[in-house]
MIPA-403588 format. One record per residue (C-alpha): residue number from 1; y, x, z; residue in three letters. Coordinates in steps of 0.5 Angstrom, whole numbers, m for minus. Layout:
MIPA-403588
- i	v	u	w	aa
- NUM	Y	X	Z	Ala
...
This chain:
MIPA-403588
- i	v	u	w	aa
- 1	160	197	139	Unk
- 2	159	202	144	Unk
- 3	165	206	141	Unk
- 4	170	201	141	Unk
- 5	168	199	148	Unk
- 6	168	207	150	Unk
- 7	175	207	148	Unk
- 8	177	200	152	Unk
- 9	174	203	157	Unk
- 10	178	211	156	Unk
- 11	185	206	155	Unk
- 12	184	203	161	Unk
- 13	183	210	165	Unk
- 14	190	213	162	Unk
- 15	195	215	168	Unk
- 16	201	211	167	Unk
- 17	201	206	162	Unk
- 18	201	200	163	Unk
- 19	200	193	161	Unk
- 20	208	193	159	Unk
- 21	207	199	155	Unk
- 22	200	197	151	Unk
- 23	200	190	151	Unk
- 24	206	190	145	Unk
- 25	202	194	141	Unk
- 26	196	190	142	Unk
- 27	199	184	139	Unk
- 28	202	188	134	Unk
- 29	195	188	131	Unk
- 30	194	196	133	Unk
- 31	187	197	135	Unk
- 32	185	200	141	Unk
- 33	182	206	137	Unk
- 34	188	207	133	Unk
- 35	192	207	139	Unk
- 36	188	213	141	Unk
- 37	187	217	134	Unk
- 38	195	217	133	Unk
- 39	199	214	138	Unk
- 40	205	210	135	Unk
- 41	211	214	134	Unk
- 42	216	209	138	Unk
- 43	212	211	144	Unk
- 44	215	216	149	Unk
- 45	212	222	148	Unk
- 46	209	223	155	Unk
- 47	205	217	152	Unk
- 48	203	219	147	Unk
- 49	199	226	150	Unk
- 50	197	221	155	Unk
- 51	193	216	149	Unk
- 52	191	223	145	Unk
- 53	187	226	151	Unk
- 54	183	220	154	Unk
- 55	176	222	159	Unk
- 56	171	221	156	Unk
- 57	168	223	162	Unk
- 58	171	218	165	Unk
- 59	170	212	161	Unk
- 60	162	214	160	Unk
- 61	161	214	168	Unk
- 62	165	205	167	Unk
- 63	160	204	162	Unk
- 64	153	205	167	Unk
- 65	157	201	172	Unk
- 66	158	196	166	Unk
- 67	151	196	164	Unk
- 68	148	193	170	Unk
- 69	147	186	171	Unk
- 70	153	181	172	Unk
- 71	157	186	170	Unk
- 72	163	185	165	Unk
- 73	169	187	161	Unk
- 74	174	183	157	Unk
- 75	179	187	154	Unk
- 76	186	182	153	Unk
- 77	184	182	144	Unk
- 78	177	178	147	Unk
- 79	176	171	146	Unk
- 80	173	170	153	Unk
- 81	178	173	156	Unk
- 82	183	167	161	Unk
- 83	187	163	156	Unk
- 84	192	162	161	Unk
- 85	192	169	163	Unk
- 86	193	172	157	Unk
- 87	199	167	156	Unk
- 88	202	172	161	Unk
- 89	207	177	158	Unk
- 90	205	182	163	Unk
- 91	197	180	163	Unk
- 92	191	186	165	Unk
- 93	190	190	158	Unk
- 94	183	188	161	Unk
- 95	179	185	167	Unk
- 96	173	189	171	Unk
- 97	168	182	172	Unk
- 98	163	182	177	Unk
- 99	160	174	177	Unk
- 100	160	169	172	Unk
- 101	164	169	166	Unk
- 102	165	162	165	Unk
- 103	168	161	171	Unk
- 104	175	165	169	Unk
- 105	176	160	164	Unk
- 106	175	153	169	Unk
- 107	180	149	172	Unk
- 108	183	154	179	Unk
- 109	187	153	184	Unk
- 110	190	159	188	Unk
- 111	190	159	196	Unk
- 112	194	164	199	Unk
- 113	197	166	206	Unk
- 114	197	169	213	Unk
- 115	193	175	214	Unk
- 116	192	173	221	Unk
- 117	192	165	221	Unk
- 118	192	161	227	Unk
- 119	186	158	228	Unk
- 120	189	151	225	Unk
- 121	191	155	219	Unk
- 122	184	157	218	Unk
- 123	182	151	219	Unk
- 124	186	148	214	Unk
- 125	184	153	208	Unk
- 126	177	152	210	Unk
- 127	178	144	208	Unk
- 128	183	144	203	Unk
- 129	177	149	199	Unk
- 130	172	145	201	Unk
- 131	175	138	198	Unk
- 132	178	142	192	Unk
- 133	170	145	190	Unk
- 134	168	139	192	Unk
- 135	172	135	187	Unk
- 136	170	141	181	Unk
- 137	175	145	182	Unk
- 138	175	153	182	Unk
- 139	179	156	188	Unk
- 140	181	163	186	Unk
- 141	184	168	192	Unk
- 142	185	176	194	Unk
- 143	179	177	199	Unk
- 144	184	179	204	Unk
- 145	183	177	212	Unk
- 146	185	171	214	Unk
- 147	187	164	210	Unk
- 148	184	169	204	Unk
- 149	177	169	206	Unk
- 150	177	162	210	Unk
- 151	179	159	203	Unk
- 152	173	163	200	Unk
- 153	169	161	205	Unk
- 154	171	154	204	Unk
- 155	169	153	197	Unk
- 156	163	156	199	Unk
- 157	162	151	204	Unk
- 158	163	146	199	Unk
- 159	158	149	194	Unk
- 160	163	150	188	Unk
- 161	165	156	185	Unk
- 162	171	161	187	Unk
- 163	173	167	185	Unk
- 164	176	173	188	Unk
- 165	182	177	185	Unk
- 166	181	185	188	Unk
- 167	187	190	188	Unk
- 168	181	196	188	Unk
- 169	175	198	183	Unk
- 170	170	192	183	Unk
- 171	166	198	187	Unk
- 172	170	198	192	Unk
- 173	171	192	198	Unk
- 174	177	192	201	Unk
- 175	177	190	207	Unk
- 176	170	192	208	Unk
- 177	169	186	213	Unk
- 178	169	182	208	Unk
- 179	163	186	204	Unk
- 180	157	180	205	Unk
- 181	163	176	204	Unk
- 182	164	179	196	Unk
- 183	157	179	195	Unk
- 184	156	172	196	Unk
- 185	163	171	191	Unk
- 186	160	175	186	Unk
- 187	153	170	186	Unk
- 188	157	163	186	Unk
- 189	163	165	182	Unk
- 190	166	172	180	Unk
- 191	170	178	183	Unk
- 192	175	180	178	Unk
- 193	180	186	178	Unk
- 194	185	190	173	Unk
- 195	183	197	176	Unk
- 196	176	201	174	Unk
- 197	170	202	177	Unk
- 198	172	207	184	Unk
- 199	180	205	184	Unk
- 200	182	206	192	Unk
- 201	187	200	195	Unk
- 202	193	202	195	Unk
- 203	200	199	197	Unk
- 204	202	198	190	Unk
- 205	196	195	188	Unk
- 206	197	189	192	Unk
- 207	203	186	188	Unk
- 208	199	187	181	Unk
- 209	193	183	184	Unk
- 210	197	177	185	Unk
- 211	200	176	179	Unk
- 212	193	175	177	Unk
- 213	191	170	182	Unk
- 214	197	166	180	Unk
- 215	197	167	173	Unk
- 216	189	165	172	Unk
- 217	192	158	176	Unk
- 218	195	152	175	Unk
- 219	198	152	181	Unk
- 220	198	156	187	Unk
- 221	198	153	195	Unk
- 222	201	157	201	Unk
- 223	196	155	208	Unk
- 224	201	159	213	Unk
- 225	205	165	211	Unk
- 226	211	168	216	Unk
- 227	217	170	213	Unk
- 228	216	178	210	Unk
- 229	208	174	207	Unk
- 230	205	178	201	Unk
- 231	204	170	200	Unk
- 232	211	169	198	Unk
- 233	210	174	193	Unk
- 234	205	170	189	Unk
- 235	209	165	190	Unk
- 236	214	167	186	Unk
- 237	210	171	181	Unk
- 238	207	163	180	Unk
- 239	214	160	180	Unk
- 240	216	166	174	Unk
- 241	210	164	171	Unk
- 242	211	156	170	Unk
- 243	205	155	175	Unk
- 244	206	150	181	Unk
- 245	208	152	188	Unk
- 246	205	148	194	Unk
- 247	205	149	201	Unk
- 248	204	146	208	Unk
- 249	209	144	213	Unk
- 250	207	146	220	Unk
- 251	210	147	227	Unk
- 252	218	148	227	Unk
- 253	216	153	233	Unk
- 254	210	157	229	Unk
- 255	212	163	226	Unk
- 256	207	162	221	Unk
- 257	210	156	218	Unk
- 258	216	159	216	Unk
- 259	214	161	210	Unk
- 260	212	156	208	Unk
- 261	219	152	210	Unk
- 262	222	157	206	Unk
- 263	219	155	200	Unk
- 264	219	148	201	Unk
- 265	228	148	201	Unk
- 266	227	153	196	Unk
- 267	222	147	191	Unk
- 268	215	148	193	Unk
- 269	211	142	194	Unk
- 270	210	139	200	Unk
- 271	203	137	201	Unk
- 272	200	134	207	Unk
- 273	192	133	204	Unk
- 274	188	136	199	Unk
- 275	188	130	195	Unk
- 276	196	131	194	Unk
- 277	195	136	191	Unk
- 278	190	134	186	Unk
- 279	195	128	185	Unk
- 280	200	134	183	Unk
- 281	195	137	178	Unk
- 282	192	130	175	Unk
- 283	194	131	168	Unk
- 284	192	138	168	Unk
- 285	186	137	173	Unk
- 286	184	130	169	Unk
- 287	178	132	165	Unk
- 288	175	136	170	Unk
- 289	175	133	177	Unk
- 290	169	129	180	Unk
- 291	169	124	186	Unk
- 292	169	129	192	Unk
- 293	163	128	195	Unk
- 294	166	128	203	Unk
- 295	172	126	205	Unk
- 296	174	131	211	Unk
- 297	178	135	208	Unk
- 298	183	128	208	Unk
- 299	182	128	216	Unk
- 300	177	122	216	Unk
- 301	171	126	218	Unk
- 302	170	123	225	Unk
- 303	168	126	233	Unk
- 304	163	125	236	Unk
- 305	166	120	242	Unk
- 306	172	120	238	Unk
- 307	172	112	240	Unk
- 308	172	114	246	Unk
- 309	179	111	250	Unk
- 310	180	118	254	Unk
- 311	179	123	248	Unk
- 312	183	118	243	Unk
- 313	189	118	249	Unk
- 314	188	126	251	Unk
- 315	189	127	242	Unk
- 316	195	123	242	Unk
- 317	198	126	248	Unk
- 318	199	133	244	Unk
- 319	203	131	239	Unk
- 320	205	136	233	Unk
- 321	206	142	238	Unk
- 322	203	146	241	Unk
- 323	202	145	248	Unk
- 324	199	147	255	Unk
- 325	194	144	259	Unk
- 326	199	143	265	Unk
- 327	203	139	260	Unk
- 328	196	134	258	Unk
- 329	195	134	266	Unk
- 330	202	130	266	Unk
- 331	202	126	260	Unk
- 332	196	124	262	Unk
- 333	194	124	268	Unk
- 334	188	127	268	Unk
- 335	185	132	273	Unk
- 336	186	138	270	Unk
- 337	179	139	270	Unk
- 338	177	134	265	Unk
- 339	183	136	261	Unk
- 340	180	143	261	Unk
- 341	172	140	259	Unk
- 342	175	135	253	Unk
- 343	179	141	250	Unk
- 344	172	145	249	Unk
- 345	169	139	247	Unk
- 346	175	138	242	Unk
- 347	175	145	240	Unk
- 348	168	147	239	Unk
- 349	168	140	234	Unk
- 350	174	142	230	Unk
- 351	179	137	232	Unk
- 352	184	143	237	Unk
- 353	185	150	235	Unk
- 354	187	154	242	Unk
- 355	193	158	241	Unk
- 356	196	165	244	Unk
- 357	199	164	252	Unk
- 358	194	158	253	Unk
- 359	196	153	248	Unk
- 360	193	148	244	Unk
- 361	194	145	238	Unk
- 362	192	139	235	Unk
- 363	188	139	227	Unk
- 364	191	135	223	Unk
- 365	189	137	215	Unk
């Protein structure tokens, strides 16, 4: 058994072969150690030299990192490896796991978006995440900034599960910001990634990510995303896949609703509330989902003095768009410090982001 993990564990290691290259021999029935003792005649020489010289060293140095606790491998020939991954022509020859095994193979939703959201968009991830937790569904993203972490920190929140698909060696957090933030993932669902223990990010890390954020789930939802957004890209990768493409209309004027406009003309789903999406997915999602345990993530959470006739006629006044407090003084007719002092409140109760150049924009999940 140690033997055959150590020659998982020296493949995986091997410069410049792939999935593409392995993963068909593999189906043919080549094991691992095969592969390694006499590599298959078909295969480039390059290759083949490669597959007869693995680090040995290497793969002993993967294997302390495995024998600490939660630490996992799953090589694509497991049975415990995600089913719906491993469907995938290009699927990981074998996935690094910090966390929790079980939760790879449940129910998931994808979240993705902007690096650098509005604070409505954060917002927004983080309810949409807490009601999908909240209804037992496993919400999977990239452990980036922006939309990434709100939509982790979002499941959390709603005390279910969520798992973190990184671009790096399970050693290494990348942003480092978000380092509490992966340790908390590891307890409450898993980390996962393709590269070995010690691997650094690197540009074309990031793509190879994607399609396994996208591949382990039923359906990808895109929160706020410019035009050039990595987020399009597992977009597409979910599309290519047969997975469901969801995303979140915005202001016309908002340049991080383009993205998702983009997607929408181009078939995306359209969704308004988190719950659209679940209606989406019922068929898949039916044997797992449980009453959600809240509802503000459908926009139904109330305000302190919401019934207040100023404050509901302040909200009303701001429309869809972002707008400025010399405007709300017009519309309303308020002094403008009143409008100011209400902004704040409104703000510090999550109802109004504040925008760049003095707007605000009303929250609306």
């Amino acid at each position: 058994m140690r033997q055959d993990l150590l020659a998982w564990l020296a493949l995986m290691r091997l410069p410049g072969i792939g999935p593409a290259t392995i993963n068909p021999l593999l189906r043919k029935g080549f094991s691992v150690e095969e592969l390694l003792r006499d590599p298959p005649a078909q295969l480039p020489e390059r290759a083949r030299q490669a597959l007869r010289e693995p680090d040995w060293n290497q793969a002993e140095h993967d294997l302390r990192w495995l024998e600490q606790e939660h630490h996992h491998f799953l090589p694509l020939s497991s049975s415990r490896y995600p089913s719906r991954l491993a469907e995938l022509a290009d699927a990981p020859t074998g996935l690094y796991i910090h966390g929790d095994l079980e939760a790879l193979d449940a129910p998931q939703i994808a979240m993705v978006g902007s690096r650098n959201p509005s604070r409505g968009g954060i917002q927004t991830a983080e309810d949409f995440a807490r009601h999908f937790a909240r209804s037992g569904i496993t919400v999977t993203s990239g452990l980036a900034m922006g939309i990434d972490t709100a939509s982790h920190r979002g499941a959390l929140n709603g005390s279910g599960p969520t798992i973190a698909v990184m671009a790096t060696g399970l050693d290494r957090v990348y942003p480092a910001s978000n380092r509490d933030l992966a340790h908390e993932i590891a307890a409450h669902g898993a980390l996962v990634s393709e590269f070995p223990p010690g691997t650094s990010p690197r540009r074309g890390h990031f793509p190879r990510r994607n399609r396994i954020i996208s591949g382990l789930s039923l359906g990808v939802l895109v929160v706020e995303a410019a035009l050039r957004s990595g987020s399009l890209i597992t977009a597409r990768l979910a599309g290519e896949q047969g997975r469901e493409v969801f995303a979140i209309p915005g202001s016309i004027h908002n340049p991080l609703a383009r993205g998702c406009h983009q997607l929408i003309r181009e078939g995306a789903k359209l969704v308004e509330t988190a719950a659209d999406v679940l209606e989406e997915l019922a068929s898949k999602l039916q044997p797992y989902l449980l009453e959600p345990r809240d509802t503000e993530a459908e926009g139904t959470s109330t305000l302190a003095g919401q019934s207040d006739h100023e404050y509901q006629e302040l909200m009303d006044a701001m429309g869809y768009d972002p707008v400025s407090t010399d405007t709300l003084v017009e519309r309303t007719g308020f002094a403008p410090e009143t409008v100011s002092s209400m902004l704040l409140l409104l703000e510090m109760e999550g109802r109004v982001s504040s925008e760049p150049g003095g707007l605000f924009v009303l929250i609306r999940t």
